[in-house]
N, C-alpha and C positions, 0 to 999 in steps of 0.2 A: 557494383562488385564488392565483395566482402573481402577482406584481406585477415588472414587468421596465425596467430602469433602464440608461440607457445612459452609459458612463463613457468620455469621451474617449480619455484616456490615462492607464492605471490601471498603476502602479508603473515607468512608462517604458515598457512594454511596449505600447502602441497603445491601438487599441478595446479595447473590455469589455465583459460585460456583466454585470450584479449583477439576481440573481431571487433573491426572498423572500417565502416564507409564514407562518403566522403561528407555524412553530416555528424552521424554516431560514434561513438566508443563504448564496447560494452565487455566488461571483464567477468568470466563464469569460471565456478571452483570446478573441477574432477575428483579431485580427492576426499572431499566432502561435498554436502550439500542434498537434493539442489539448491544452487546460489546465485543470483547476479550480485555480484559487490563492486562493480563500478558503473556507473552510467554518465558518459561526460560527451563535450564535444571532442570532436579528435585531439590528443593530446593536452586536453583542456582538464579541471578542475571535476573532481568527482562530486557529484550533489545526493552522494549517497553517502552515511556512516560506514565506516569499514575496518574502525578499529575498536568494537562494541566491548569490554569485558561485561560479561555476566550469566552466570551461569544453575541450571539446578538438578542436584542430586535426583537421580532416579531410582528405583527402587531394585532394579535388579545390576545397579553397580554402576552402570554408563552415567554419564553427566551430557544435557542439553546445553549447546554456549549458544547465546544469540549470536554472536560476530558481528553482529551489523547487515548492509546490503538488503535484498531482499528476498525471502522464501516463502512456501504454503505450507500451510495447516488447516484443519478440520475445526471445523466450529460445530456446535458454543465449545467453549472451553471447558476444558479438564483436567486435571492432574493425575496421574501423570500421561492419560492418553494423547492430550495435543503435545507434549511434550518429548515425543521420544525421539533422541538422538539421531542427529545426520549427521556427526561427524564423520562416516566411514564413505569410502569411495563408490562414485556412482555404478549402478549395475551399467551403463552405457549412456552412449553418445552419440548422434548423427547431426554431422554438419551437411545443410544444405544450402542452395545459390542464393538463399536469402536468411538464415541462418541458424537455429543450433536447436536440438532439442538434449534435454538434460532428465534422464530417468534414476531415479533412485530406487533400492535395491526394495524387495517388500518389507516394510513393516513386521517382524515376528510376531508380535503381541497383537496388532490391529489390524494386520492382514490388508492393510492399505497401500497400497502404493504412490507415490508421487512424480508427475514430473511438470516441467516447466518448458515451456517452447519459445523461443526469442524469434522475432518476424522483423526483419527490419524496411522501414519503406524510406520516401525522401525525406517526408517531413514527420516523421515519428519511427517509436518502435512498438511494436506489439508484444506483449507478455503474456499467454496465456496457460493456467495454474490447471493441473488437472491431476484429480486425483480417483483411481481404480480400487472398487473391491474386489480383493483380489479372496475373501474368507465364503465361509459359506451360509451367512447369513445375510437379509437386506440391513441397511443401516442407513438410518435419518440423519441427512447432516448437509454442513454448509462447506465450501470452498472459502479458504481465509485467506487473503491477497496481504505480505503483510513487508512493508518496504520500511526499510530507517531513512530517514532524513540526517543529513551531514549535523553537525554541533552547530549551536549557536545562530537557527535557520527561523522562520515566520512564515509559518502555515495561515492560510488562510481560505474556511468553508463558507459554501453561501447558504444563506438563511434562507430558508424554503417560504415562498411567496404567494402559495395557489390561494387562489378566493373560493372561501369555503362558506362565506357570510357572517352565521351569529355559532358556527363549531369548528372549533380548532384543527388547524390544519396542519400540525406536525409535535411534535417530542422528544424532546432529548435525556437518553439515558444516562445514567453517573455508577459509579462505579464507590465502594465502601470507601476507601480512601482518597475520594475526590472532595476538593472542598470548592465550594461557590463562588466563594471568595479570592481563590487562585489568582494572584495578580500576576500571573502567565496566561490567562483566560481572557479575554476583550470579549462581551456579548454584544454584539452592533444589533443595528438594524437590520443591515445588508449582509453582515458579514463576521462569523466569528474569528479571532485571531490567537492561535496558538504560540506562545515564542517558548524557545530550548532555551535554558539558565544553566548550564555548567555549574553553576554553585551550587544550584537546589539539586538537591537527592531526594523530595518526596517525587511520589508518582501523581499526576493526575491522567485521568481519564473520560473521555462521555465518546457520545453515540447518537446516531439518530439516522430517522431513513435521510438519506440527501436527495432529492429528487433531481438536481441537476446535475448528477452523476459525475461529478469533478470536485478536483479541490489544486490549490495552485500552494507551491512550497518556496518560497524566495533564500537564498545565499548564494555567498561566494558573484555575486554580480550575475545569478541567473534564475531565473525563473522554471519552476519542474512541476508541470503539469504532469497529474492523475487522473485519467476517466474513466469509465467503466462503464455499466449502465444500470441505472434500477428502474425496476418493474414496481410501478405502481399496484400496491395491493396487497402484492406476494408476502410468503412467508419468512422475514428474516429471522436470525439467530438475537438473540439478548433483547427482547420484546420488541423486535422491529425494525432492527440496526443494520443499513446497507453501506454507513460505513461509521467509522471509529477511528481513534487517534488516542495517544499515550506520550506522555511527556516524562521523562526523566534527566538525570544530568550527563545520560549517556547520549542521548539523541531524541528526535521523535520517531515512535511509529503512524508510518500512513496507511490506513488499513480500508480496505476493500471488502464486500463478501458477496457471497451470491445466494439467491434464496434459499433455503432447505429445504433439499428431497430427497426422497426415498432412495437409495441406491441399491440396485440388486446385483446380487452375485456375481461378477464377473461384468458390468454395467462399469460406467463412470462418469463422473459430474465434472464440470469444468468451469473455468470464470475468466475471463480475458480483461487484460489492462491495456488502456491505450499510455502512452508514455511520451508525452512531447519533452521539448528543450530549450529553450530561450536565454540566448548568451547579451552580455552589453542592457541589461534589467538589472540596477540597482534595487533594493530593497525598500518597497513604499514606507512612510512612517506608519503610527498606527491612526488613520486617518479616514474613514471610509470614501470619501471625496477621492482623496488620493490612491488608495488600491483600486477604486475603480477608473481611474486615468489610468493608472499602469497597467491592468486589465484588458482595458479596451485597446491598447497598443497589441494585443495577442491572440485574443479573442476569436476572431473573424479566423485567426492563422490552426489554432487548438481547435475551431469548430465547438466553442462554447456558450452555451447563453448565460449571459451575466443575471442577477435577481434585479426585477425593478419591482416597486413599492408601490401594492395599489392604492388607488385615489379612491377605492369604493368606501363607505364605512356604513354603519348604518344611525339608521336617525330614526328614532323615535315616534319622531313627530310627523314621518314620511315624508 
């Protein structure tokens, strides 16, 4: 059962609404959006950012804020097309016995429309980002899944493992103001390790297909898995990117996408997030021994495969 609570004016942001069962807590804007900007256990700590400032000027006067939480957009990226403002109240709402979907109003200039659908089960929730053309052209694009992680958190991606022999078996993109050196950055074996610095204001960023369609984000003593799925092969946005991440001193983005297709007139594409929760997970060090102990405490529960390191290599000499 869903229990559904209405919050006047939840972080300045207007309406709200807060629906909870008896594993979840999950808070959506009305006023703006679409938005989820809580995801906790019941009454518990939100592992989401929710007090984001940042914002940017658009060209016919409106201003885009991040806020924080999590929303969709269209991929690849553009200015100011991924950009156009949701701060105005949703075109509608329907709450159902399992719960909410959240439609935003159309797009004037891209004729797109958004909405977000919350699915709650026992042991997770479901997010799934869909976005409608609503104009009268087709349009090539991607579904952008794109969630902040609370301040001060440690992401952590798996290193993709497939045995490909003597041709490389994956790539990571970067971004102009990425540096390599990012000592926010950990490149494992097993596993990359992104942490948020409060202090630092530059941005980093990279990308790369994930083949094991998860990525696990630790604070506040929990554990926030993201899955999703990739299609080996397909065509992703930013030369092959099914997911991405961005660090600044406002939070991390954890970001999902779906491959790019065609979308025709009145047609729509969509991308679904699986979303678990894990409470009483302290935050591994950065250690790959140790995130995969604390991993493996979850694993089996997230339905995730961890990366293991093959023994094949090749030799020479046969």
């Amino acid at each position: 059962m869903i229990y559904v609570e209405s919050i006047e004016n939840y972080k300045c942001l207007g309406k709200a609404l807060k629906l909870t069962t008896d594993a979840f807590e999950v808070v959506v804007t009305i006023d703006i959006g679409p938005r989820i900007m809580h995801f906790s256990k019941p009454g518990g700590l939100n592992i989401l950012e929710d007090d984001a400032v940042l914002g940017e000027k658009l060209p016919d006067g409106s201003e885009w804020k991040i806020y924080g939480g999590h929303r969709v957009w269209h991929s690849p990226e553009a200015f100011p097309r991924s950009y156009v403002s949701d701060s105005e109240p949703l075109q509608s709402y329907k709450i159902f016995d399992d719960g909410i979907l959240l439609v935003q109003k159309e797009e004037v200039w891209t004729c797109m429309q958004k909405s977000i659908q919350v699915k709650f089960y026992d042991d997770k929730v479901t997010v799934t980002n869909r976005i409608q053309n609503k104009g009268a052209w087709p349009v090539d694009m991607s579904v952008w899944s794109l969630t902040v992680g609370s301040r001060k958190g440690r992401e952590v991606c798996p290193v993709v493992q497939r045995e490909t022999g003597l041709l490389p078996n994956t790539h990571y993109v970067l971004w102009p103001y990425s540096k390599l050196n990012d000592k926010r950055v950990i490149w494992g074996q097993k596993y990359i390790v992104v942490e948020n610095n409060t202090e630092d204001k530059c941005a980093f960023k990279f990308g790369y297909p994930n083949e094991y369609g998860w990525i696990a984000y630790f604070n506040k003593n929990l554990c926030f898995i993201k899955k999703y799925e990739h299609e080996l092969g397909a065509n992703y946005p930013d030369k092959g990117c099914s997911w991405e991440t961005y660090t600044s001193d406002w939070g991390v983005e954890l970001e999902s996408l779906s491959p790019i297709k065609r979308v025709e007139p009145g047609s729509f594409i969509e991308h679904t997030d699986e979303w678990y929760l894990f409470d009483d997970i302290p935050m591994p060090p950065i250690d790959e021994v140790q995130i995969e102990t604390t991993l493996k405490k979850i694993a089996n529960l997230a339905k995730i495969e961890l990366p293991k390191v093959s023994t094949k290599g090749w030799n020479p000499q046969g």
